[in-house]
N, C-alpha and C positions, 0 to 999 in steps of 0.2 A: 771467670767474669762474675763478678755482684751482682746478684739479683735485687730486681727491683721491687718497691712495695707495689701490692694490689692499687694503691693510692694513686703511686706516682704515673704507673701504667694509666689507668684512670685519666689521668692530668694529663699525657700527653695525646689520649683521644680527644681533647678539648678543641684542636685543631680541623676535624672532620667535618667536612662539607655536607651539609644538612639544607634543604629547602623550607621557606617558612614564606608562611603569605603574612603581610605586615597590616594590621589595623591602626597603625599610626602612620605618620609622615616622617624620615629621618633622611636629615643633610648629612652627604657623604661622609664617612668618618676613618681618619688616618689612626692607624697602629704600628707602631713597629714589625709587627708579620706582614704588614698589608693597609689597603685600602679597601673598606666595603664602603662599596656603592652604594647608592643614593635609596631610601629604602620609600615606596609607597602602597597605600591601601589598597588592600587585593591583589594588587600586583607580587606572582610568585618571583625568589629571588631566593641565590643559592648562598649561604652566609655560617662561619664556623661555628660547632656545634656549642661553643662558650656563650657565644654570641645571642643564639638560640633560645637555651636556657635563661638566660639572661632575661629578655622580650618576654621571654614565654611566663615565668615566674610574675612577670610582672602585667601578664592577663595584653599582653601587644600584638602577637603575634600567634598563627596556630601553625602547629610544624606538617609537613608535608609525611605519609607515611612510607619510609624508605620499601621501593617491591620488595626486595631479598625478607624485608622484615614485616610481610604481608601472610598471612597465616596458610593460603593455597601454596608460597615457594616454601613456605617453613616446613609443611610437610613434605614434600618433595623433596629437601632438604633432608628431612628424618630418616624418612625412605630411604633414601641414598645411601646415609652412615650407616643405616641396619643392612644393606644390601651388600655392601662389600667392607671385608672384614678386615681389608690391612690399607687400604682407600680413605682420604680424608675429602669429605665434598668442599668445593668452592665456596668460600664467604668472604666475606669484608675482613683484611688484616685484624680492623681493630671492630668486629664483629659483636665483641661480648662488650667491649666498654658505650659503645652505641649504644645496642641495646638495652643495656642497663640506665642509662641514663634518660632515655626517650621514654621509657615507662616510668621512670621515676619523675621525669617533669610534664607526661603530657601523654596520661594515660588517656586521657577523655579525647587527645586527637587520635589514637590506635583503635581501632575495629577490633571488639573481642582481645582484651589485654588478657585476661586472666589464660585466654588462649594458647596465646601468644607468649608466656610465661612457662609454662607449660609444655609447650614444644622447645623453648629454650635449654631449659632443663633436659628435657632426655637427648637434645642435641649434642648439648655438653657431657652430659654422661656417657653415651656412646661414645664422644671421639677421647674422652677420658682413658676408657678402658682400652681403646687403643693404643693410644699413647702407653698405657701401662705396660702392655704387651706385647709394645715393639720395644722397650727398653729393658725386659726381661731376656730379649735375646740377644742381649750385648755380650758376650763373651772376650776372652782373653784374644782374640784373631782382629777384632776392628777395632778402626783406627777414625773412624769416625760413626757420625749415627743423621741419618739422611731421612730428612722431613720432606711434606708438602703439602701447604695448602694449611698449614698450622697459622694459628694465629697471635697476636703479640703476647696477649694472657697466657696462652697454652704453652707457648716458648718460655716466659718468662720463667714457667712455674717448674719447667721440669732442665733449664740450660744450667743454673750449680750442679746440680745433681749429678745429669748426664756427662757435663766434662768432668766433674773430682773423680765418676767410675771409670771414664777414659784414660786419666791420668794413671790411678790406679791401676789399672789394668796393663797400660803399658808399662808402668813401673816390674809389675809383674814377670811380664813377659823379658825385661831385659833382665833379670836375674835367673829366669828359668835356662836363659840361652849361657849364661855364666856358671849355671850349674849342671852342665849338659853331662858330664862326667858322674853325678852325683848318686847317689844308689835310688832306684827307680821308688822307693818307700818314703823318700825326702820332699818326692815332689808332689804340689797338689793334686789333688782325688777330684773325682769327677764333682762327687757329693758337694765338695768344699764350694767349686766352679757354681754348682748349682743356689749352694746355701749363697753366695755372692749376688747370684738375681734374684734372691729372695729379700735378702735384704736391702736391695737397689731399688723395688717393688715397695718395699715397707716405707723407704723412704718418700718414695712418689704419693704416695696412700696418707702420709704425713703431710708432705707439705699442700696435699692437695686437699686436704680434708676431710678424705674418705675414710671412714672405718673399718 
């Protein structure tokens, strides 16, 4: 499967249900996705995160602060990822494109953004190395690789990867079963197996950014 750009991932969290309390008056409005209701001042109202942005840029509206993305769960949060080491904690599918864009249009409605940045980051670092470290033990024996709790970013970045080494590896494996006869010095070495999650690891470290 094609992986998608950071971008377009990005574009499809445009859809995410966001609260914003509205400093204008706005007659219901029809879109194609939908109909948002009837928008008035002070009055909270829950409206896509496009939508949002939109308002918000334009000095209309002030966004509500998602809890998950309140600095007291983000630690608890952090907590969580450093507590258990093969465990991904619970957040929002599209968790990273949220966030990223809520401090990008509306740092001044967040409590302690630079915070809250901050915890982002080692959040994502830990479930990174995770993620690194469960895709090092993919060996020649599976036939798939079993997530949970990953989000659309973190999928995104490691699903070419993970299947070309699946394929690969099955490819592998049906030749080995074809050279079962074959002199025991023919077939791969443990080394070779291992140099293989090495550079499955290298790859991940690529496209993930890490050095």
């Amino acid at each position: 499967m094609q992986r998608l750009t950071t971008a377009e991932v990005a574009f499809l969290g445009g859809e995410l249900p966001v609260t914003i309390v509205p400093k204008i008056k706005l007659e219901r409005l029809a879109f194609v996705c939908g109909e948002i209701t009837e928008l008035k001042p002070a009055i909270p109202v829950e409206v896509p995160l496009w939508l949002a942005a939109y308002l918000k840029r334009r000095d209309k509206c002030r966004i509500n602060v998602p809890q998950w993305l309140e600095v007291e769960a983000l630690e608890a949060t952090l907590a969580e990822e450093r507590n258990a080491s093969d465990v991904f904690a619970r957040l929002p599918f599209r968790y990273i494109e949220q966030a990223k864009e809520l401090l990008l249009i509306a740092s001044d409605d967040l409590p302690q953004p630079q915070k809250i940045r901050t915890l982002l980051a080692d959040i994502e670092d830990n479930r990174r190395t995770k993620v690194q470290r469960g895709l090092q033990s993919i060996d020649e024996h599976a036939s798939s690789v079993r997530v949970s709790h990953l989000s659309a970013m973190e999928l995104n970045s490691i699903r070419e990867i993970a299947a070309t080494y699946l394929d690969t590896m099955r490819k592998l494996d049906v030749t080995r079963g074809r050279d079962d006869g074959a002199d025991a010095s023919q077939q791969p070495s443990q080394s070779q197996e291992g140099g293989g999650n090495e550079r499955l690891a290298g790859a991940l470290r690529r496209r993930s950014g890490i050095s």
